[in-house]
Structure formats: structure tokens, C-alpha cells
N, C-alpha and C positions, 0 to 999 in steps of 0.2 A: 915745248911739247904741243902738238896740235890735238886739236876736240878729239881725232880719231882717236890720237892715240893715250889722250886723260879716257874717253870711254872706254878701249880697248883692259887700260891701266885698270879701274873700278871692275871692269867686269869679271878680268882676273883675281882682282880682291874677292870680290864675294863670294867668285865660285871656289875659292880657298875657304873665306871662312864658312860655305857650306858643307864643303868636304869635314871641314874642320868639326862643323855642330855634329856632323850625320857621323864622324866617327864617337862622341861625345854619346850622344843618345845609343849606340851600339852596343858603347861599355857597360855605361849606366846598363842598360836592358842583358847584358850579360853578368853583371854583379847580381841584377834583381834574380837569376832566376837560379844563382848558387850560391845566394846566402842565407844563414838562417833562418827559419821562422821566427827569431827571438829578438833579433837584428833589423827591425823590420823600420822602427823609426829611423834609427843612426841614418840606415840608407838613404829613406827619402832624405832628410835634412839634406844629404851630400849631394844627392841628386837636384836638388831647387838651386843650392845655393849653384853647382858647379853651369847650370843652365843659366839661370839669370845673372852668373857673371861673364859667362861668353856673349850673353846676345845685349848687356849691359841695362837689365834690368835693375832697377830701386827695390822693387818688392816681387818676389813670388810665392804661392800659395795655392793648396789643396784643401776644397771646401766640400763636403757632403749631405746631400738631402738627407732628412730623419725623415723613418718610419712614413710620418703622416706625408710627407712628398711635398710640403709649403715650408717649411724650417729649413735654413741652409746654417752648417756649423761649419768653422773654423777646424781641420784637422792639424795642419804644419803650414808656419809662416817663417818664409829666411828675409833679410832685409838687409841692402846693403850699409858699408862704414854711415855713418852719422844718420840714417835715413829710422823716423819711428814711425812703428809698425802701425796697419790701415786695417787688417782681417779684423781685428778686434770692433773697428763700428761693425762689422756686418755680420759679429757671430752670435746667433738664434735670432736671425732676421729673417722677415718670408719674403717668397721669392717675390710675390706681386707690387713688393714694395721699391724692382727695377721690371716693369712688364718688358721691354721695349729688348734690353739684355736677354731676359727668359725662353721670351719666346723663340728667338732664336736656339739655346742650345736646347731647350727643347726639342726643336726640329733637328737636333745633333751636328748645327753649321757652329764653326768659329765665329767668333769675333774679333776681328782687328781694325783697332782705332788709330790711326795715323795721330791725328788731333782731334782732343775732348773738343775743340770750339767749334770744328763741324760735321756736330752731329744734328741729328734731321730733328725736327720742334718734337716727336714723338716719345723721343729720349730725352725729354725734358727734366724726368726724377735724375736720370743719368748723369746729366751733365751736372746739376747742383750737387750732388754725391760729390763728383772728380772735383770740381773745381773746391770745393772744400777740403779734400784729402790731396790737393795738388796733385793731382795724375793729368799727364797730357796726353800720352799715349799709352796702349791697352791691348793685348794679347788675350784673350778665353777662349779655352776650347770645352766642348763638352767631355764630360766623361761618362762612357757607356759602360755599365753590369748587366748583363744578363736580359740586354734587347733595351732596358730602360735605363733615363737617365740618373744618375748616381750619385753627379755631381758637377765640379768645374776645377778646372787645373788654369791659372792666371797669373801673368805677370803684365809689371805696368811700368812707368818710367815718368819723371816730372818734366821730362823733356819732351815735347813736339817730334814726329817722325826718328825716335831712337829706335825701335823692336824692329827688326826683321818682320814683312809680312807675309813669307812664304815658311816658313815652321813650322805652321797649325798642324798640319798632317804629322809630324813626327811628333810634338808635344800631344796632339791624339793620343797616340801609341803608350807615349809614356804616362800619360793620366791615367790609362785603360792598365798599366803594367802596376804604375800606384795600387790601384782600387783591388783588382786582382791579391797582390800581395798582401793588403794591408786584411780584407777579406780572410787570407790564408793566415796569417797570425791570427785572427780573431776566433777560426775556426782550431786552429790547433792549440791555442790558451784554454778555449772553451772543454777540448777535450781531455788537457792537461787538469783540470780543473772540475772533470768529469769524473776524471779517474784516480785523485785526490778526493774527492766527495766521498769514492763508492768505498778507498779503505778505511776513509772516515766511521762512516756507518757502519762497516763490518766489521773495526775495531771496537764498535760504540756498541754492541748488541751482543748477547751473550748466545744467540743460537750459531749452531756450526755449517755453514753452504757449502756445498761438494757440486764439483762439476767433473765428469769423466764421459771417456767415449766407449762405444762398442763395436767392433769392425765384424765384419760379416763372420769372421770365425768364432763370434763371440768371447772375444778377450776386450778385456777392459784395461783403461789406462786412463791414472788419473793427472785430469788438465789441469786442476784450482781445489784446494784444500785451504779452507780460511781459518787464522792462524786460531780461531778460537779454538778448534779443535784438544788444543792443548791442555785449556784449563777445563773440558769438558771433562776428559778423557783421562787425563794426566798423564799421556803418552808426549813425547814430543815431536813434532808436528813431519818432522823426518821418515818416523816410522811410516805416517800413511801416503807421502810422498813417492815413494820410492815401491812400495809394495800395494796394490789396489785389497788385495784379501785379506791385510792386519784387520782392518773393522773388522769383519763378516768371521773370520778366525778369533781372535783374541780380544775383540773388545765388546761382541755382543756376547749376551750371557747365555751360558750354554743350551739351557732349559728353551730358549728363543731361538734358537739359530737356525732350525727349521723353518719357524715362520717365516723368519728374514730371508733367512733362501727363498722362499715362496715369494716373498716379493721382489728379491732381485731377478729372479726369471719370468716376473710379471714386465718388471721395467725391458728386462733381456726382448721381449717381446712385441716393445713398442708401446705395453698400458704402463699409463702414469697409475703409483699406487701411494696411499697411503696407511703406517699401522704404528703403533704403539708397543715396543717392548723394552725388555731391560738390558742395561751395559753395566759390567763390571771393566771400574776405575783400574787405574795401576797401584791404587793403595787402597783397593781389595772393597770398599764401598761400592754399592749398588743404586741406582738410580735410573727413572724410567726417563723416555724420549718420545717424542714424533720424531717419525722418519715421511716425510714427503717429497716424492721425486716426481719430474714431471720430465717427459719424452720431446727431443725433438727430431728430426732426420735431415742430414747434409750430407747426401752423395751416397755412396756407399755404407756410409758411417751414419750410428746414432748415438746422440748425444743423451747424456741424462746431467738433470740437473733437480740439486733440489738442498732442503733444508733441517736441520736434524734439531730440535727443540728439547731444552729440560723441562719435562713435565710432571717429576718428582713431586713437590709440592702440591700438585693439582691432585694426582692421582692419593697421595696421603689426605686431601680433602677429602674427597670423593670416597675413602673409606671411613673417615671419621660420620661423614656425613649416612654412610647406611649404616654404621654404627647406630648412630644415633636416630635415623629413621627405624632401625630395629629395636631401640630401648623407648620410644614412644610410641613405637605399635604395640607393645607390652605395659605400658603404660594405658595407652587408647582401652586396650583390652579390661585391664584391669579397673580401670577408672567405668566405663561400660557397665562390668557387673556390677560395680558398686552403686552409680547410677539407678541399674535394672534394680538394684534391693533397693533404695530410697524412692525411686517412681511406685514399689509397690506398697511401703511404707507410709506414703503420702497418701496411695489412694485408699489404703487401710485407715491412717487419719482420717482423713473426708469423709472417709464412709461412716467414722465413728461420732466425727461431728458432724454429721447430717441427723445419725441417729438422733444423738444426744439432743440435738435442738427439736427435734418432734418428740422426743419425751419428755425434754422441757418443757416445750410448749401445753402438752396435752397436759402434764402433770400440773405447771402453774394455771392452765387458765380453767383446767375441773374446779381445786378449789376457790378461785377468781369469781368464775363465776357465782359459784356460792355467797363469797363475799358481796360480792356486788348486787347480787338477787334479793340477798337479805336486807342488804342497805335500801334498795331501794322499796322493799315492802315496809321497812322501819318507818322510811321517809314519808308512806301512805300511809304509817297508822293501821296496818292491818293486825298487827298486835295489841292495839291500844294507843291509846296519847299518850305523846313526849312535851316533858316538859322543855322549856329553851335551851338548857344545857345539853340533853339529849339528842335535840336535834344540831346542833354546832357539832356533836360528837359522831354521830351517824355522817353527817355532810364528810368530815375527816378522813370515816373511813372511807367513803366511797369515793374521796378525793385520790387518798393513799392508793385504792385499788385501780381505779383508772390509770393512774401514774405509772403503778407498775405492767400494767398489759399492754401502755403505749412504748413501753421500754424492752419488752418482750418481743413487741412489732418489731421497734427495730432493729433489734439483734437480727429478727427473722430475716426483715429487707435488705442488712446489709449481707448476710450469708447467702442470699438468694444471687443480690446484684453480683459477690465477691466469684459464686459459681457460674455465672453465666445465665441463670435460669429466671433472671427478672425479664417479662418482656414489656415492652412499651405498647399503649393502644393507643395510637395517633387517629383524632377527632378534632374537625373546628372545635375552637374554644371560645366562651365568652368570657372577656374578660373581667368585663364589667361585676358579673356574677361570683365569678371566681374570688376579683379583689373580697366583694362583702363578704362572702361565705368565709374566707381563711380570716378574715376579721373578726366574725362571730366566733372562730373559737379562740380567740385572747383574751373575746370583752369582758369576761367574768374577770381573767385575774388582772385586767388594765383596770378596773374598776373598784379594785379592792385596792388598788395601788395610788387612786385617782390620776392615772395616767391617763392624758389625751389621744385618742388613737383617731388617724386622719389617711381617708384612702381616696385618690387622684387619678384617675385614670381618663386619658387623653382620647378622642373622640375619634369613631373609625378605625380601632385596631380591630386585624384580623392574623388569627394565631394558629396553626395547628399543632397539637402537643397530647401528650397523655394527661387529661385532667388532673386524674386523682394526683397523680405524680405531682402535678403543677401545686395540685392544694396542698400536700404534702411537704411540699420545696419553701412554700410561703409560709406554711404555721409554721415549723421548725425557725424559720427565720424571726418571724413576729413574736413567737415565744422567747426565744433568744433575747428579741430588744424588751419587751417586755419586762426579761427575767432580771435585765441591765442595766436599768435605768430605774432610776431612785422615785418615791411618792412624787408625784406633782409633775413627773416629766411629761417628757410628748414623744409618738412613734406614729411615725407615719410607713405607707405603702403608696410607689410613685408608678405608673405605669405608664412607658411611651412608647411613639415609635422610635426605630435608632433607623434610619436610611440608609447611612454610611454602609454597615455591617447586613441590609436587609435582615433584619432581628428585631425583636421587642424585648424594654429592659423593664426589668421589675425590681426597682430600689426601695427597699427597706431601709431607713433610716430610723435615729433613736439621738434622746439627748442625754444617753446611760453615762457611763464609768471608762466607752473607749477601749482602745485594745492598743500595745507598744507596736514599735515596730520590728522590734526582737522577736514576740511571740506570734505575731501575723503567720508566720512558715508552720506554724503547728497545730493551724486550728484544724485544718483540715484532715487530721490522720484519727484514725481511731481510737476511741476513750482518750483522747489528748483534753485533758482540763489548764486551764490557766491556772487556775486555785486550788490546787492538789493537797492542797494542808488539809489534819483528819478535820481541824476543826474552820473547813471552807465555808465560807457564806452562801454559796451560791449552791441549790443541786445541782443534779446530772449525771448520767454518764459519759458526754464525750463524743455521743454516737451521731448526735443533732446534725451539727454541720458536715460532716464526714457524706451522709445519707445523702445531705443536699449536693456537695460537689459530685457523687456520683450519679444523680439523677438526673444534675444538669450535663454532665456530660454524655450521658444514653442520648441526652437529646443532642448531643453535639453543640452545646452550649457553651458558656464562659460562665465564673464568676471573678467581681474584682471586689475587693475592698479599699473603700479607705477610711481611715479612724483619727484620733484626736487622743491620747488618754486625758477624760475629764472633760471632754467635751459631748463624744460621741461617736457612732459609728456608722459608714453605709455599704450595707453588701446590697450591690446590685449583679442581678443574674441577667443574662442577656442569651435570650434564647431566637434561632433563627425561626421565621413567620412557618415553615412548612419543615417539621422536624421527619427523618427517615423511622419507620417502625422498622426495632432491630429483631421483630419475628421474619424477614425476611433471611434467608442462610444463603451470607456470602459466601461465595465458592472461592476462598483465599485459601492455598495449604499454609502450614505454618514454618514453611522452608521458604529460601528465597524464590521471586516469580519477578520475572523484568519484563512488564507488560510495554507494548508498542506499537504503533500504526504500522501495519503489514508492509504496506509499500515506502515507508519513511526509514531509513537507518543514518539520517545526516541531524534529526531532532538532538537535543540536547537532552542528556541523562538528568531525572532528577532522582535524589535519592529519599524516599518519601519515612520516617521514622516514626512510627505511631501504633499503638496497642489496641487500638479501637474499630471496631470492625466494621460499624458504622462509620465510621471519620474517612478510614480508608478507602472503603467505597466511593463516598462524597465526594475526595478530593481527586481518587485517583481518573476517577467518569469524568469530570472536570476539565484536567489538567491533559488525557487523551484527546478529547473532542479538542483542544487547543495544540495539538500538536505533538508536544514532549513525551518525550519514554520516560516509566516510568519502572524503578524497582522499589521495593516493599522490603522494609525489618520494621520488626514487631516490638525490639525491647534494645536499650543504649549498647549491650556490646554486641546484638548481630549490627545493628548500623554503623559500628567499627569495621567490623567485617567487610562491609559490604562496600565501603566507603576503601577498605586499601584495595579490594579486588577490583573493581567498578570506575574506579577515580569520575565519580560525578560531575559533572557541571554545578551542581546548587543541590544543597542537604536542605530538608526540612524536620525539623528536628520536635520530634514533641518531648516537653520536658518532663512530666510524670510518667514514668515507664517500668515496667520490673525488671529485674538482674543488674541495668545498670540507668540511674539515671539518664536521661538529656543534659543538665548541666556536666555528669562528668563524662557521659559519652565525648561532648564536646572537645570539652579541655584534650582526653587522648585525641581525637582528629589533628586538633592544633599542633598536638606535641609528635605527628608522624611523618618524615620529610616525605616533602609530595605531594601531601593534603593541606599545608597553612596557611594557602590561597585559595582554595573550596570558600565560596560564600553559604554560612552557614542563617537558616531563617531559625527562628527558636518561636514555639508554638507551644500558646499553653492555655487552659482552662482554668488557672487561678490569675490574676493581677494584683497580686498585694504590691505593698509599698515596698519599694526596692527590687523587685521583681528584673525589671527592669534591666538596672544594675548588675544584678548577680548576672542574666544573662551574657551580658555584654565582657564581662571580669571574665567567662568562662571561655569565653572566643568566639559567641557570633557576632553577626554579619547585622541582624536586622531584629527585631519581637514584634511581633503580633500576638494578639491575643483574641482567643474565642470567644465568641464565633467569630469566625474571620470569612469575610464577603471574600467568596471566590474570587469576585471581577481585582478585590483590590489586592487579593495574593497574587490572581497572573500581572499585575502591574510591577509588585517589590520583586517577582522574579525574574520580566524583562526588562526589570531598574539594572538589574545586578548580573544579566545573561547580556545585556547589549541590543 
């Protein structure tokens, strides 16, 4: 055979076995485009393998960029008899990790490699790839979706010059016919998978969706009836399949069926409506519904669609509930006038005890006076001389008398304070003067006692306060330790300044008898004695320290104690340098008032808890000038109140209050879901021992105690605000 005709011979081969491929890719591309959606892998596999066994490929494979357009994944790999598969290195590999390959099908050119060994130094990742997965020659075309590239369709071969290099064009086609199909099962799973969800859900939920049309003659005819309908209704679901007017006939309830008409010729009309009536079941129960339909328009035709809900349940709330809004307005009412009779009740009391106490008054201190008038003309001798028992006898009585009009005072003072009608006259004070003078009136009975009494006062205070009140605060005190403390003791009065709290503390101390820390919580209440047996050692009424904790609070003061029993005790009062005169009349109502910087609505609520009208003032001017909104309750359960309505930022909570405590205000905060995370501050004018403690057991956040330096409140409350 000559050259001619060995080339003549080849060339007739190839152009057979191209005939051959192009009939090959034909089929394939006519299987792809009438076989199922569901069939979608089997094909490819048949289609790689029946290709790389004609053109005598080792491996072929269909790989796809993700999402991010750098990940190339492995979709179908076929591989000839004994050859193990190569996709596997490269699946979820990026593509820069072969730049040289990329770039090209990027630009949507093939690649065909006759021989891995010469390829150009740029394909340098390239060639170390092949020559470790022994590939010698190498077929890639790109594959094009939708303008972009998708991916790559390759086969390869461990042989030098095996692959056909004129293919690319029709393996094109066929990667492009791949990506296509594989796309159309994805998208037709997707929708299989859509429409599996939706009778999911509409099996899963007990409302009934109706969808029907309305044609220009306005007849209806229904599309989709969801099987709930059934157990709605307790018709079977045929009924409304086949007939559109069974609902609007026989299943809404008669008394309604006007309405409902009203709204089917609202929807008839193109508005979506929605209303609320009742259906009678097929076993004769009644129960209420939403009906909500909503309009669409396609063509001639309009569509309604919409969703029928049982709202039986809600609507038997909704009557239980004006039920019972109707037996608490009747209640309201009722509880009102009773009210109205005990406010007039009360202020019949008041009035009786206001009487009562000016004709106490008048009636004790007429003959007081007497008493005392006569004593002290005894004491002069204007009758005659006494002899020494005499006079020890006259001293007694004018002792007794005195005793009794200082005990008369304070009934007066705390009836006065307890009405509102004590007012403070805030003047510099000296202290200096004040110490002695509340000193002189102890020395007589420290002297009969041989008790030491020792008065301290720290150099450069400057105080303003209501005097008398001040001397008042300290004799009651000094009497107290006086009264406490056994022959031979010692009582001192310490006065300093305190910085911290901008205040001055005035500590009373004693080396008396001590107080527990059981009985610390009761000194302070009215006629409360420790030693209440008939046959007490100690007088009194009870009334001493009560007068003092409230005089020290007019000043917006504190008192704390601490004691020892058997050792001693020290109540120090700590009054601020510049106390407010509460003859001014704050314009507070006694209803809630949420004060706030006009132009700020982003401050932070505080919710301010306190009975003092002075205190209120103080804090609330404060706490404004720094920014925060402020609302106001006056006693532990409006700050309940006001605290579920309000949901504050931070409570400040004063703990002596009327109607309800501070400590048990608190505890209910604690105990309402919503509020357990409210930082609560607890604010108070006594500091006994444990004080502290019970706070903290109750559920707040923080204590301070009065006087409490403004600068260092706004600090605990941007501790606790951020």
C-alpha cells in the first residue's frame, strides 16, 4: 500500500468514526430531550460512559461551579474497566487552584491536550495535577447556563495523542444539553417538593382555604377546597366540591346568611372582605368563624381566594371576658361607695381626733399649769419654808408635771407631723450651740445618774435645718441614752462632717443596756416600747424615737443604728448641709405624672417610689437636670402599678411607705414575669442592723440609705443603666 493510499485509508477512518460519534451525540441529545425528569441521572451516566467509550477515554466527568463561582464540584464520573476514579481529587476544589485551565473556559474556549508533557511553564499547577493522576491526554469544554459559565464537561486518557481533537464543538452541546436537563430536574423536584410542603401545611392546620372563580356572568365555581373543610363542617368535602352554594345554603347559619351574602357580593365585586359569623355543623353544633377572602383578576375571570378560621373559642373569651368586665364594673361601683362611706368616715375620725387633741390639750395643760405654777411658787417660798423633805417633794411634783406636758408635746407633734401640718423653718445653724444647749437639758438627770456626758463637734460645719426641730431630734436622743445607760456610764454627742453623702452626722452614743437585733425594726413605730411588762423599768411612751425618725425625714435625712446588747448603742442621724423647707407646696397630684425633658423621648424611665414630698422634689429636679424621665407613686402598690404599666428602666424604691410596704412592694415586682430583671435601688431613712439584708432577701438590686448624695445615686444608677 502506498502513503496515498494508508492516508486515503485513515482518512476514510475517521471520517467513519466521525460520522459515527455525530450519530452518537444525536441520540444521546434525542434520549435527553424525551426522557423523564426523574431519569435524569441514569441518562447522563449512559451518556459519559457511551462517549468515552467511543473516543476511548479512561475517565469522563461533569463538574459544576457553586453558588460562590470559585468551588468546582464533582456532579457524575464514569471510568473505564480497571481505571480508579480522578474527580474525587478535585471535588470542592477552587478553580484558581488550575489558573492556566480556568482561564480559558472562562473565555468559553475548549481545551485539548494532545500531551500533558507539552504544555507551556504556565500550566505548571496543571501538569503536576496530570502527571500524578496519570492523565496524558485531556479533552475540556466549557459549559455554558444562561450567558455564564456553569461548569466543565472532560474527559482524559493515560495515553499520549488517544482523544479526538476536533469533538469539542459537539461535546459543547452535550455539556450545555447535561446542565439544561440536570437544571430541569432540579427545578421540577423543587416544585414536586413545593407542592408536597403546601398539602403538608394545609393538612397541618386546622383553618379551611377555599379558592374559586367568577366569570363575567357572575357564577362561581369552585377550584380548591382544603380537605379540612370536613372536620370543620362535618360535611364531606364532596358536598362543596361539586356544588359552590352548599356553604352560603346549608352550612352558614341562618340568622347570618345575609351578612355573608353581603360579603360574597362585596368579593363579587372585586373588594376583598372580611367578617365574623356562625355555621351550623352537620351534627347540629354551632360555632363561630373568620371568613377572609382576598380578590384577584386573570382575564376575564376573577378569582377569590381566601381562608375560613374557627374562632369559637376566642369569641366564648371575649364574652366571658365582658362578663366579667361587667361584674367588676359592679364591683368598681360598689366597692366606690364603700370607699366614699370610709373616706367620710375617716375624715369624721380626723376631725374627731384633731378635736379631741385641742381639748386634750387645753384641758391637760389648764390644770398643768396650775400644777406647775404652784410648784414653782412652793419652790420660792412664797408660802412659807420647806423643810428638806418638802422640798424633794415639790421638786417631784414639778418633775411629774414637766414629764407629763413634754408627753402631751408629743402626741401634739406627731399628730401634727402624721397630718401634714408640721412645717419646717430652715435657718443656718450652729452647731456648736446646738450640741450644748440639747446637752443642758440631760445634765440634771446625767448627774443624778453620775453619767459622763461628752459633746464633740468637728470644726467648720456649716448646716441649714429647722433648729428647734434639730434640738428636739437630739434631746429625745440624749434622753434616750441617758435613760439607758446604768450609774457611772458615759453618753456622748459626735458631730461631723460626712462628704460622701454632702450631710452632717450627729451620733449619739451611750455605754447603756444596747438594743437586739430582733427589736432594732420596732423602735421606730409608735408607742412601741421594748419593755412593755406592767412592771417595766424604764418609762415612756414610745413616742421619743418615732418623732425623731420623722423629723429627720421632713429634713430628708437618715437615721442608722448600731448597738451591742450590754454594751451600747449609737444612733446617728445624718442630715444633708442645706435641707428643703417643706412650707413650700409642691404641685405633685396624687395620681400618676411621668415627668420628662420635652425634647428627649430616648432617656431612660426611672420609676421614682417615695411618700415624701420633699424627697420627691429633691430627687425628681435632680435626676431631670441629668437627663432621665421620671414617673412618680407615692405608696408600694401604686409602684406595682406603675411598674407593670411603664416597664421602667430602674425602680427606686423607698421602703417605709403606706398601703404597701417597699420591701413587699418589691418581692411582688420580682414575682411578675417581665419585671425580674428591673434593677431595683431600695432607699430608706432607717439603717438598722440587717437592714441591709432584708433588702436584698426582698429582691433588690442595690440600698442606699438617707441621705443619699445625689452625685452618688446618679453613679449606682449609671452602674446598673450602662
Amino acid at each position: 500500500m502506498t502513503v496515498q493510499d494508508q492516508i486515503h485509508a485513515e482518512t476514510e477512518a475517521a471520517l467513519q468514526n466521525r460520522v459515527r460519534f455525530e450519530k452518537l451525540i444525536a441520540t444521546i441529545l434525542t434520549q435527553f430531550l424525551e426522557m423523564p425528569a426523574d431519569d435524569t441521572d441514569g441518562a447522563v451516566m449512559f451518556a459519559l460512559q457511551s462517549i468515552g467509550t467511543t473516543i476511548g477515554a479512561d475517565h469522563a466527568y461533569i463538574m459544576l461551579l457553586e453558588k460562590d463561582g470559585v468551588t468546582i464540584r464533582k456532579i457524575h464520573e464514569w471510568c473505564a474497566a480497571g481505571v480508579q476514579p480522578v474527580a474525587s481529587a478535585l471535588q470542592d476544589t477552587q478553580i484558581d487552584r488550575f489558573p492556566w485551565l480556568f482561564d480559558r473556559l472562562k473565555r468559553f474556549e475548549p481545551v485539548s491536550i494532545a500531551t500533558a508533557d507539552k504544555l507551556p511553564p504556565e500550566a505548571a499547577a496543571e501538569k503536576t495535577f496530570f502527571a500524578a493522576n496519570n492523565i496524558q491526554s485531556l479533552v475540556v469544554v466549557p459549559v455554558v447556563y444562561g450567558g455564564t459559565l456553569a461548569g466543565c464537561l472532560g474527559f482524559d486518557s493515560a495515553q499520549p495523542h488517544r482523544l479526538p481533537h476536533d469533538v469539542s464543538p459537539l461535546l459543547k452541546i452535550v455539556g450545555e444539553m447535561f446542565v439544561s436537563t440536570l437544571e430541569r430536574s432540579r427545578i421540577t423536584h423543587a416544585l414536586h417538593q413545593s407542592e408536597e410542603n403546601f398539602r403538608q401545611v394545609v393538612n397541618s392546620i386546622s383553618d379551611h382555604i377555599y379558592f374559586y372563580a367568577v366569570n363575567k356572568n357572575d357564577e362561581r365555581t369552585n377550584l380548591y377546597i382544603s380537605p379540612n373543610v370536613a372536620d370543620l363542617t362535618g360535611y364531606p368535602i364532596e358536598n362543596f366540591q361539586n356544588d359552590w352554594s352548599f356553604w352560603p345554603r346549608i352550612v352558614i347559619h341562618p340568622d347570618d346568611q345575609a351578612a355573608a351574602a353581603l360579603q360574597a357580593k362585596k368579593l363579587g365585586q372585586g373588594q376583598s372582605s372580611e367578617m365574623e359569623y356562625r355555621l351550623v355543623r352537620a351534627d347540629g353544633e354551632i360555632i363561630w368563624v373568620r371568613d377572609s377572602g382576598r380578590v384577584e383578576f386573570s382575564g376575564d375571570e376573577m378569582l377569590v381566594y381566601g381562608v375560613v378560621s374557627d374562632v369559637t373559642e376566642r369569641k366564648m373569651a371575649q364574652q366571658a371576658l365582658a362578663d366579667e368586665k361587667a361584674r367588676l364594673a359592679q364591683r368598681v361601683q360598689e366597692r366606690t361607695a364603700e370607699l366614699s362611706l370610709a373616706n367620710a368616715e375617716l375624715s369624721r375620725a380626723a376631725r374627731l381626733k384633731d378635736e379631741f387633741l385641742a381639748a386634750m390639750s387645753h384641758e391637760l395643760r389648764t390644770p398643768l399649769n396650775a400644777v406647775l405654777g404652784m410648784s414653782e411658787a412652793l419652790q420660792e417660798q412664797v408660802y412659807g419654808p420647806l423643810n428638806e423633805e418638802q422640798r424633794e417633794a415639790v421638786n417631784r411634783i414639778e418633775d411629774s408635771g414637766r414629764h407629763l406636758l413634754s408627753l402631751i408635746n408629743d402626741i401634739l407633734d406627731l399628730s401634727r407631723i402624721e397630718a401634714g401640718k408640721m412645717e419646717l423653718q430652715i435657718t443656718p445653724v450652729d452647731v456648736d450651740v446646738i450640741g450644748q444647749v440639747s446637752r443642758h437639758f440631760i445634765d440634771r438627770e446625767a448627774h443624778g445618774k453620775r453619767i459622763k456626758v461628752s459633746v464633740n463637734v468637728e470644726p467648720g460645719i456649716k448646716l441649714k435645718a429647722d433648729e428647734r426641730r434639730l434640738k428636739q431630734i437630739l434631746v429625745n436622743l440624749l434622753s434616750n441614752a441617758v435613760k439607758f445607760t446604768p450609774e457611772g456610764g458615759q453618753v456622748g454627742l459626735d458631730i461631723t462632717n460626712n462628704p460622701e453623702n454632702d450631710a452632717v452626722d450627729f451620733t449619739v452614743w451611750d455605754t447603756g443596756i444596747g438594743i437586739a437585733a430582733e427589736d432594732a425594726q420596732r423602735l421606730f413605730k409608735p408607742f412601741v416600747q421594748l419593755d412593755s411588762r406592767l412592771s417595766r423599768r424604764y418609762e415612756g411612751t414610745g413616742l421619743g424615737l418615732t418623732l425623731v425618725y420623722r423629723m429627720v425625714e421632713m429634713h430628708q435625712g437618715g437615721v442608722r443604728l448600731e448597738s451591742e446588747v450590754g454594751r451600747g448603742s449609737r444612733f446617728t442621724v445624718s442630715l444633708p448641709r442645706e435641707a428643703r423647707s417643706n412650707q413650700i407646696q409642691w404641685d405633685y397630684p396624687q395620681t400618676r405624672k411621668t415627668m420628662n425633658k420635652p425634647d428627649d423621648t430616648s432617656s431612660p424611665l426611672i420609676l421614682l417610689a417615695e411618700d415624701n414630698e420633699a424627697n420627691i422634689a429633691t430627687i425628681s429636679d435632680y435626676l431631670l437636670a441629668k437627663g432621665f424621665n421620671l414617673t412618680v407613686a407615692r405608696d408600694g402598690a401604686e409602684a406595682l402599678e406603675r411598674a407593670k404599666e411603664d416597664h421602667p428602666a430602674l425602680i427606686l424604691m423607698d421602703i417605709q411607705m403606706p398601703v404597701m410596704d417597699g420591701l413587699e412592694a418589691t418581692r411582688h415586682v420580682r414575682s411578675e414575669a417581665g419585671l425580674q430583671d428591673i434593677p431595683i435601688i431600695a432607699l430608706t431613712a432607717l439603717a438598722m442592723p440587717g437592714d441591709r439584708e432584708r433588702c436584698m432577701e426582698a429582691g433588690a438590686t442595690d440600698y442606699l440609705s438617707k441621705p443619699v448624695s445625689l452625685k452618688r445615686l446618679v453613679e449606682v444608677i449609671q452602674k446598673y443603666l450602662g
